[in-house]
C-alpha positions in Angstrom: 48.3 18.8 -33.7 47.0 15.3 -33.8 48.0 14.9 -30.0 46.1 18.4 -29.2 42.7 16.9 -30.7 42.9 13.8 -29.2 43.3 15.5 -25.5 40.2 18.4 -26.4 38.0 15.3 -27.9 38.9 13.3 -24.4 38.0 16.5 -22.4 34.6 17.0 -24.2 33.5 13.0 -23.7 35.0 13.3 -19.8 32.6 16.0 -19.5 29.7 14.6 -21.4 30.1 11.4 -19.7 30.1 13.1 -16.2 26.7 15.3 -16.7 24.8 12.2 -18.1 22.7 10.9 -15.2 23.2 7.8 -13.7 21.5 4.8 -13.8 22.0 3.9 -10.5 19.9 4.4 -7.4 21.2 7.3 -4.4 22.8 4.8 -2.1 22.5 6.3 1.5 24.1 6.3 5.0 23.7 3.0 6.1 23.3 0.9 3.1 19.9 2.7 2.3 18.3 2.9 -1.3 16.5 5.5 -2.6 15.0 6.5 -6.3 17.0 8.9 -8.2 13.3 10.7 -9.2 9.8 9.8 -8.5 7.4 7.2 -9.9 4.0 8.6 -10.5 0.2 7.5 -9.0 -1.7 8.0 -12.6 -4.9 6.7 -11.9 -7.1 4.9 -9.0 -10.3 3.7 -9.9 -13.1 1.1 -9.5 -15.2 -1.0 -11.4 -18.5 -0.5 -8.9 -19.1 2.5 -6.5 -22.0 1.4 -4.8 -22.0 0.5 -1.1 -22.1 -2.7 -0.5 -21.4 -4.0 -3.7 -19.7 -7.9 -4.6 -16.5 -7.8 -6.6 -15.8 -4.8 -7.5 -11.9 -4.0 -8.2 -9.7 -1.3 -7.0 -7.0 -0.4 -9.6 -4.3 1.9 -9.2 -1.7 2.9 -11.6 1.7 3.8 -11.3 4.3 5.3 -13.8 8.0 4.5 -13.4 10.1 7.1 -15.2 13.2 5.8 -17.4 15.7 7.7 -14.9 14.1 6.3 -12.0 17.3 4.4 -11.1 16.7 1.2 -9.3 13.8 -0.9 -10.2 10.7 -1.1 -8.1 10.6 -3.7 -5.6 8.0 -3.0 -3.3 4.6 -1.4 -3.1 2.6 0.0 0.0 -1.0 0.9 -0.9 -2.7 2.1 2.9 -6.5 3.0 3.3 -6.2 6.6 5.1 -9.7 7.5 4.8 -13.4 6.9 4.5 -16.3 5.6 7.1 -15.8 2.2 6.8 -12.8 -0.4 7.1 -12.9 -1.8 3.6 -11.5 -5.7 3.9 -9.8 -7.5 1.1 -9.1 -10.2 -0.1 -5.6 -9.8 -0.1 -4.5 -13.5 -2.0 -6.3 -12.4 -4.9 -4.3 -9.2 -5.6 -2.7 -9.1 -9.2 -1.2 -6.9 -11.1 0.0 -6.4 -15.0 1.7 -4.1 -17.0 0.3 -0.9 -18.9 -3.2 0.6 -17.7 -7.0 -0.7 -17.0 -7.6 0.2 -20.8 -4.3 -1.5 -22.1 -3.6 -4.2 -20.2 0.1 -5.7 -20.9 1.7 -9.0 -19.4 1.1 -10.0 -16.0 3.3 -9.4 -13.2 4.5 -11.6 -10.8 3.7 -10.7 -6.8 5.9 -12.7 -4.8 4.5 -11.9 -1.7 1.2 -9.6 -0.4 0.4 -9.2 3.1 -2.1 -6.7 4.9 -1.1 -5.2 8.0 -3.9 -4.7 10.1 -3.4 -2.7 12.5 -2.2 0.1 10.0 -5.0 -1.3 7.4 -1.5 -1.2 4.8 -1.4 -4.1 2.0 2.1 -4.5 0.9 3.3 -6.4 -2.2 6.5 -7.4 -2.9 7.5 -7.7 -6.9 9.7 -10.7 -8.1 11.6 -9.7 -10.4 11.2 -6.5 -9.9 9.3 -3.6 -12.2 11.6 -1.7 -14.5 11.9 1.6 -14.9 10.3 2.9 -17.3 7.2 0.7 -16.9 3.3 1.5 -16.7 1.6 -1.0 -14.6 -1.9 -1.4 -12.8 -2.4 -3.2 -9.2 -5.6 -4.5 -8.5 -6.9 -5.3 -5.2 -10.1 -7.2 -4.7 -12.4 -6.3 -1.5 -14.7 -8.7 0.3 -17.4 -6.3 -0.8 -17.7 -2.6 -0.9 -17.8 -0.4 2.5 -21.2 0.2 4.5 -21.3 3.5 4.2 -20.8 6.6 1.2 -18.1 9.3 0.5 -14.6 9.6 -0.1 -12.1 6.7 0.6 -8.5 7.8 0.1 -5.6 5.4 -0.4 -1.7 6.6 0.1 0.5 5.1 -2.2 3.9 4.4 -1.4 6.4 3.1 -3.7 10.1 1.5 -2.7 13.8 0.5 -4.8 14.8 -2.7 -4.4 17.7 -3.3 -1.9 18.6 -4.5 1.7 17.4 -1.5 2.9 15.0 0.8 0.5 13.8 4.4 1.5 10.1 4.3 0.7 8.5 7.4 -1.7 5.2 8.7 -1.1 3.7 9.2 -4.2 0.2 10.6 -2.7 -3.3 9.5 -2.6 -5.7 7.8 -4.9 -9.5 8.4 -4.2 -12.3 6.3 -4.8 -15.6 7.5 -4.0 -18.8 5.2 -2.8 -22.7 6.1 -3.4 -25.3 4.7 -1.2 -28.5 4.3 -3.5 -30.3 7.6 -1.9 -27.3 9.5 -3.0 -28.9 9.3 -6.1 -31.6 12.5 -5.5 -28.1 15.0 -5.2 -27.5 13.9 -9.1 -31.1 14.8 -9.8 -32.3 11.1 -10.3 -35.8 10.4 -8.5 
């Protein structure tokens, strides 16, 4: 009888065991990384949305889930839209844990680069952000665009490893108001 318990308490932790998930990210043809589930774009706002205005901040705020699998290692955020070319100031970019109303500990950016011909800054994390972090990017323009209206941002987040699978976790908008926008909010 003693034997016959062992075996069905065996059983039941084999199976228990195999249905947990894993805390590993998919690994790929090829070597390839990807997250097991998504992170999330929570937020993307700034601290001044008039045109033309000096240092403003663009934050944007991303939620990694406990189960995401492999830690984040890279971030891609890409201007897709808007009137103007915003510029930045791309060695001033910083990020922290938590949100822009509670900030946490600084992260470290190893590396930030803008591509320009795709107007895509990249930033590398070292070490990298665990799951089940919060944390805010910031990125710092030269000065807000020229011109009004919506300026959308694509967010793409990647694992670490030789060769991650990047995750698109969708757009964060800011918008921009040119002082004669003011009469459509019924201001004189």
């Amino acid at each position: 009888m003693q034997n016959f318990i062992s075996k069905i308490t065996l059983s039941l932790a084999s199976i228990l065991i195999v249905s947990l998930p894993s805390a590993r990210a998919i690994e790929l043809e090829g070597g390839r990384t990807a997250f097991e589930s998504s992170p999330r774009l929570l937020d993307a706002a700034t601290t001044f949305n008039s045109v033309r205005a000096w240092g403003a901040k663009y934050y944007f705020t991303i939620a990694l889930p406990e189960n995401l699998g492999e830690p984040l290692g890279k971030l891609a955020i890409q201007q897709r839209q808007g009137g103007d070319t915003i510029n930045f100031n791309v060695d001033e970019t910083f990020a922290f844990a938590g949100t822009r109303s509670n900030k946490g500990d600084d992260l470290f950016i190893k590396t930030a680069n803008l591509d320009e011909e795709t107007n895509t800054i990249s930033l590398v994390f070292e070490p990298p952000i665990l799951p089940g972090t919060t944390f805010t990017v910031g990125l710092k323009p030269k000065r807000n665009p020229d011109f009004g209206g919506v300026y959308l941002f694509g967010v793409t987040a990647f694992p670490v490893g030789d060769k991650p699978e990047g995750l698109y976790l969708g757009v964060g908008r800011l918008n921009f108001y040119d002082s004669n926008d003011n009469k459509f909010f019924g201001f004189p």
